[in-house]
Structure formats: C-alpha cells, structure tokens
N, C-alpha and C positions, 0 to 999 in steps of 0.2 A: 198890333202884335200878332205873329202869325202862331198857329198850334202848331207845335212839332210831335210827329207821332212816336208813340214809347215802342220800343222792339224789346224783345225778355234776350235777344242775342249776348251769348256769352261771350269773347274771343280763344278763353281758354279751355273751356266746353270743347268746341270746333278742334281745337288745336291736338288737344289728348284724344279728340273720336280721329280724327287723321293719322295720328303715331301708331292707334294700336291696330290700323290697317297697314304699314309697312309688314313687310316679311319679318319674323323674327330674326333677330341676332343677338344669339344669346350671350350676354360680357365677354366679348371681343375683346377687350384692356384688359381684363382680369384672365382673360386663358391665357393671353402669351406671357404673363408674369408667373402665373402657378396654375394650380388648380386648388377644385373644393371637393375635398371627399364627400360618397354618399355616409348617410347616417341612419339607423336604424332607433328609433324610440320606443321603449315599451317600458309598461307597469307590472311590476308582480306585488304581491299583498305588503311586501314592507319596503320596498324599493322601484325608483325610476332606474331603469337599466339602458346607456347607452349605447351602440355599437358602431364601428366605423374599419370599413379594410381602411390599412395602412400598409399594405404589404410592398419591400422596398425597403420602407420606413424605416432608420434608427429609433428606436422607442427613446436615447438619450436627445435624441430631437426635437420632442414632441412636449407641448406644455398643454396641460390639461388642469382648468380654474372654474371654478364656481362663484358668483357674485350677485344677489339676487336674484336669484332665483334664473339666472340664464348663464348656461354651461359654454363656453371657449373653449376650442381648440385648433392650437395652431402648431407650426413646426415646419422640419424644410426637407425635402426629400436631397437630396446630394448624389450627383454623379461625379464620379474624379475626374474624368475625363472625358472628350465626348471625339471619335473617333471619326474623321471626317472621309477615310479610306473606304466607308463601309457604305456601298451602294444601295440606299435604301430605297425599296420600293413604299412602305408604308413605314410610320413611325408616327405609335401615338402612345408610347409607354414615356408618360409624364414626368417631370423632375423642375423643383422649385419650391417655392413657399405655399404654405396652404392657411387658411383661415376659416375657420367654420364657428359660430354660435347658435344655439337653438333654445328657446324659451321652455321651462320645465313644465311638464303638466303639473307638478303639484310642489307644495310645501318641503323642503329639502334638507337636512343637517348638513348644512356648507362645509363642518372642519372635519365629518365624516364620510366625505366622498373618495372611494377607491379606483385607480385607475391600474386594467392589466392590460401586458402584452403578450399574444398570444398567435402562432400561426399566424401571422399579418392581420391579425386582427383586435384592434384596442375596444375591451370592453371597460365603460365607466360602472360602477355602481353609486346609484344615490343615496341615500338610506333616507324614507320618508321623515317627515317630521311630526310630531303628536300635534296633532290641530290645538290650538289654545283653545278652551272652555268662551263662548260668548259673556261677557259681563255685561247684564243689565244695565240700565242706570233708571232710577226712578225721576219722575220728572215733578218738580214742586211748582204747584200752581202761588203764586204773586201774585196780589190784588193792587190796583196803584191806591195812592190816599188822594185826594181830594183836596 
C-alpha cells in the first residue's frame, strides 16, 4: 500500500480568493431592474430614526414595514413616459422598483413606527422598546439515589 500525502487544499478557499480579485461589478441584474436608495440610520434617546431621499417618489408608492426587528422598504418610482426624441448625452436620473431592508440597532415597538414624507425625503421613526427586566432562574441541585 503506497502513502498518499494529505494537502489542507481547499478548492473553495482558492475559488472566493480568485473572485474577490476580479474588478468589482457592482449588481449589474439589480441596476437595470431598479435601484436601492441610500439610507441614513441614527439613534436618539427614545428612538431609531430612519432616513432615505426618495425625491421623484410618490410617497403613495412606497411601503414601509417593520418585522423583527429589520425595517423594509420598497416602492416604485414611475415615469409615464419616456421620450425617445430627446438626445441625451447623460441619463442616470433612475426610474423602477427599489427594495431596501436594514437590520435595527436596537429593540423597536413594531405597531409604533411612523413613517413621513417630506421634501423627497422619507423619514421613518422607531420608537425604542423598554428592554424587559432579566429573570433569574435559580438553579436546584438533584442528588441521583442509588
């Protein structure tokens, strides 16, 4: 019987160090369907406050949900028409569906979240949540019998 010698060789190791040496390309599939708004997240003393231009945007468009504890928002930007007469040299003012979730930093009252539109800009309010008190538990020591 002959020794065959052990290698630690991963193939998928190898495979993800080669990918994230390609040039980025950042979701090619996802720009030409929509886009994803930026988002702004911040805490104030009794609230997560979230923020996102939407300018453009019907605000009857736009659905905004909370579900453990990670905020959705989606909606569709809508052009009526798109005018094919008009010689454009640039054109990156976007129009489509948008999808965005982002994970809460903290504890949240989910049937308490307000959502405004304002100057193309949707701010969410979270309103935090009273942290529950930690319950103890004591722990009973059990002897076996014999």
């Amino acid at each position: 019987m002959s020794l065959i010698r052990w290698s630690p060789w991963d193939p998928f190791e190898e495979m993800e160090e080669m990918m994230s040496r390609l040039p980025a390309m950042p979701n090619m599939a996802q720009m030409a369907k929509g886009f994803t708004p930026a988002m702004d997240v911040y805490e104030t003393k009794d609230a997560v406050v979230v923020e996102t231009p939407l300018a453009g945007v019907n605000p009857n468009d736009v659905e905004v949900s909370v579900e453990k504890g990670v905020l959705t928002v989606k909606g569709e930007s809508k052009k009526e028409h798109e005018v094919d007469e008009k010689n454009y040299y640039r054109k990156e003012v976007r129009s489509g569906s948008f999808f965005r979730q982002v994970a809460l930093p903290a504890a949240v009252k989910e049937d308490a979240v307000k959502a405004e539109f304002e100057d193309g800009i949707l701010k969410i309010t979270c309103p935090k949540a009273t942290p529950t008190p930690v319950k103890k538990i004591a722990v009973k020591v059990v002897k076996k019998q014999k």
